[in-house]
FIVOMI-649101 format. One record per residue (C-alpha): residue number from 1; residue in three letters; y, z, x. Coordinates in steps of 0.1 Angstrom, whole numbers, plus 5000, padded with zeros to 4 digits. Last residue first. Layout:
<atoms>
+-----+-----+------+------+------+
|   n | res |    Y |    Z |    X |
+-----+-----+------+------+------+
| NUM | ALA |    Y |    Z |    X |
...
+-----+-----+------+------+------+
</atoms>
This chain:
<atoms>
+-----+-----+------+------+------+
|   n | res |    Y |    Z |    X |
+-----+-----+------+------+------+
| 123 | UNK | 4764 | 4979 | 4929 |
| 122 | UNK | 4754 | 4945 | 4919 |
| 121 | UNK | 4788 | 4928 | 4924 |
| 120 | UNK | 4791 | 4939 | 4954 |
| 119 | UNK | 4817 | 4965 | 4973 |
| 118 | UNK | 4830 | 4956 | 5004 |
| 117 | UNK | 4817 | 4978 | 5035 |
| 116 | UNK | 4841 | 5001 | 5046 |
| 115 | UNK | 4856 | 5011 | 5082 |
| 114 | UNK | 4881 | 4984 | 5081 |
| 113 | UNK | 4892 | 4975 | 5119 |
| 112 | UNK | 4863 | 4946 | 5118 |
| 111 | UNK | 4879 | 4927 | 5083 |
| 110 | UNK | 4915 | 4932 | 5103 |
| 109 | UNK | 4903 | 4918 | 5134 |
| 108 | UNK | 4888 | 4888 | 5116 |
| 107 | UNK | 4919 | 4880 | 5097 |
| 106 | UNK | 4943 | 4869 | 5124 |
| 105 | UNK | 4920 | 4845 | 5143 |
| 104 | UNK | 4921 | 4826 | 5113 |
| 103 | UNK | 4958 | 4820 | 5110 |
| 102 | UNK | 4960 | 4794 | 5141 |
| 101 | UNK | 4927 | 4772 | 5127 |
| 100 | UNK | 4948 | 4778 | 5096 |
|  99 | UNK | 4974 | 4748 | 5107 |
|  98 | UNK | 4996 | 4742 | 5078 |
|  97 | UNK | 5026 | 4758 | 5093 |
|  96 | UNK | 5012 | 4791 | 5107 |
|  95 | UNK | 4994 | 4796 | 5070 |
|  94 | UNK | 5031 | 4793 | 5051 |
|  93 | UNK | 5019 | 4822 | 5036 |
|  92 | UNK | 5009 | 4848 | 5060 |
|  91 | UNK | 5037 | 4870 | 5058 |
|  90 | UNK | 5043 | 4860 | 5022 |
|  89 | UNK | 5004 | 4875 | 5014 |
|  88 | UNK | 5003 | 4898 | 5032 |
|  87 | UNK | 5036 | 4916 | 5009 |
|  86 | UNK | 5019 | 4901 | 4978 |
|  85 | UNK | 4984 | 4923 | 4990 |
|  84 | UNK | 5009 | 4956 | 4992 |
|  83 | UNK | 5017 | 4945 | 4956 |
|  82 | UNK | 4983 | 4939 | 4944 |
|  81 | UNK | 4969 | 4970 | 4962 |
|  80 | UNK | 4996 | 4994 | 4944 |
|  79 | UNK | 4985 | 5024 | 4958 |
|  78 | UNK | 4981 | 5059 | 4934 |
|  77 | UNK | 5000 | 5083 | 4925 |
|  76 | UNK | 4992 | 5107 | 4898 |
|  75 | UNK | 5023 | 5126 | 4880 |
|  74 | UNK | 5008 | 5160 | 4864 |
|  73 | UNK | 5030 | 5177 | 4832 |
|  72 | UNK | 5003 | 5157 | 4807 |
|  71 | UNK | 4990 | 5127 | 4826 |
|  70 | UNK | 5018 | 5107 | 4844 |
|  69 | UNK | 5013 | 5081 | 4859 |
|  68 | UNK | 5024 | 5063 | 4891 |
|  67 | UNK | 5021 | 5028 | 4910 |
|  66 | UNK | 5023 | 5027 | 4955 |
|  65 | UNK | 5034 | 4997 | 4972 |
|  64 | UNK | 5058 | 4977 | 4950 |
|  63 | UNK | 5092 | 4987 | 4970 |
|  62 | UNK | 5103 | 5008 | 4942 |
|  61 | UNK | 5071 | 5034 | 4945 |
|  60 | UNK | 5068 | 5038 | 4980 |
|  59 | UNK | 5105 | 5047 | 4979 |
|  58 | UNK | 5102 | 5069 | 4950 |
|  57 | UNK | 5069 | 5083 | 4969 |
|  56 | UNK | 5093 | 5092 | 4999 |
|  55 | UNK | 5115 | 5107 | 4978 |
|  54 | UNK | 5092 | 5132 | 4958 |
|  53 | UNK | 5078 | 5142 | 4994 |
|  52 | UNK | 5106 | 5155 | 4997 |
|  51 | UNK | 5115 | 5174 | 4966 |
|  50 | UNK | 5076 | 5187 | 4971 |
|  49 | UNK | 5086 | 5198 | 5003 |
|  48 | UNK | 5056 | 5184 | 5029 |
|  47 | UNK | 5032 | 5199 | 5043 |
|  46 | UNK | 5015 | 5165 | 5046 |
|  45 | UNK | 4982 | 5175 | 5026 |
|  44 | UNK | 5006 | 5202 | 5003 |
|  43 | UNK | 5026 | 5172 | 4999 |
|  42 | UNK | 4996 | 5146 | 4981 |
|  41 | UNK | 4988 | 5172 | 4964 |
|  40 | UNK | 5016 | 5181 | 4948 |
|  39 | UNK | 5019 | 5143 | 4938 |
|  38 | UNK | 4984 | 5141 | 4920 |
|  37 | UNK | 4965 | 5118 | 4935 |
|  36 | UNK | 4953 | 5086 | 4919 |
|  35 | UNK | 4917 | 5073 | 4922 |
|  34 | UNK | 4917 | 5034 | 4930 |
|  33 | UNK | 4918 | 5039 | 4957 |
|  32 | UNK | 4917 | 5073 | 4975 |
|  31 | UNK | 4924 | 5058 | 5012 |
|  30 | UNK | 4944 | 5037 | 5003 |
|  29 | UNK | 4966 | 5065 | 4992 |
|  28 | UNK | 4960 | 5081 | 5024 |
|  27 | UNK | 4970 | 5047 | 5042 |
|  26 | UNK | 5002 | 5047 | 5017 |
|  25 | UNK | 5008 | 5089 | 5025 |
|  24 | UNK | 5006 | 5082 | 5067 |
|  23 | UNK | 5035 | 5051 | 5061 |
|  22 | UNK | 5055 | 5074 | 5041 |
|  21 | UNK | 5056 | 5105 | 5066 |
|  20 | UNK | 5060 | 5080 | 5090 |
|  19 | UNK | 5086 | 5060 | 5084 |
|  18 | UNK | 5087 | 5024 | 5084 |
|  17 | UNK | 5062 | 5018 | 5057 |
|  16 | UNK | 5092 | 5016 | 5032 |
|  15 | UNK | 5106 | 4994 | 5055 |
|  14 | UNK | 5079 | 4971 | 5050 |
|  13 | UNK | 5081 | 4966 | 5014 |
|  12 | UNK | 5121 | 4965 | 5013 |
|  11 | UNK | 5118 | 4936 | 5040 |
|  10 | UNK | 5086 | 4918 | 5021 |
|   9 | UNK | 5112 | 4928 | 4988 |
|   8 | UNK | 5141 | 4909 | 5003 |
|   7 | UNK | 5120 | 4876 | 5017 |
|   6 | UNK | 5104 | 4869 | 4987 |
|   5 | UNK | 5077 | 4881 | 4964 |
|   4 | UNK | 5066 | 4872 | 4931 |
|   3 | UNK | 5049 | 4896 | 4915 |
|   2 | UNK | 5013 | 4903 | 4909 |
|   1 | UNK | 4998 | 4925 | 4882 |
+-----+-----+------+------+------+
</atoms>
């Protein structure tokens, strides 16, 4: 589900991702889309406090880039793609002022730096 996004929640987003314990958990959470990982998991990989690492998901959580669920006395986390896509999205949204010859060179290193091919229709 997207949601509109303005200038507060872009700064809420990326200050979230300012730290790095929380920035290293979104890119493994990304990572594991669209399964969810359970949140002991998730600190045991970062050695982590599980009160800790509780936080920093909270924080992920309220600033639209991660989702959770609970499934019996397990919380799964998993990333909020739509939300992290609205956050792109405002940053690139005015298309460098109506001239997307300028945004296109910004897209192109991004496809190359991901390190999987898209999924297909067909499988």
């Amino acid at each position: 589900m997207s949601r509109i996004i303005d200038e507060s929640a872009t700064v809420d987003s990326l200050s979230a991702l300012a730290q790095a314990t929380r920035l290293q958990v979104f890119r493994a959470l990304i990572a594991a889309y669209p399964r969810g990982v359970p949140a002991g998991d998730i600190a045991s990989k970062f050695q982590v406090p599980h009160n800790t690492m509780s936080s920093h998901l909270a924080i992920l959580t309220r600033a639209g880039l991660a989702v959770s669920e609970r499934q019996g006395r397990t919380v799964f986390y998993r990333a909020d793609v739509s939300g992290f896509r609205d956050v792109v999205a405002f940053l690139v949204g005015d298309c460098c002022a109506g001239r997307p010859e300028i945004c296109a060179p910004l897209f192109q290193p991004l496809l190359d730096a991901c390190s999987c091919a898209p999924e297909t229709v067909d499988g």
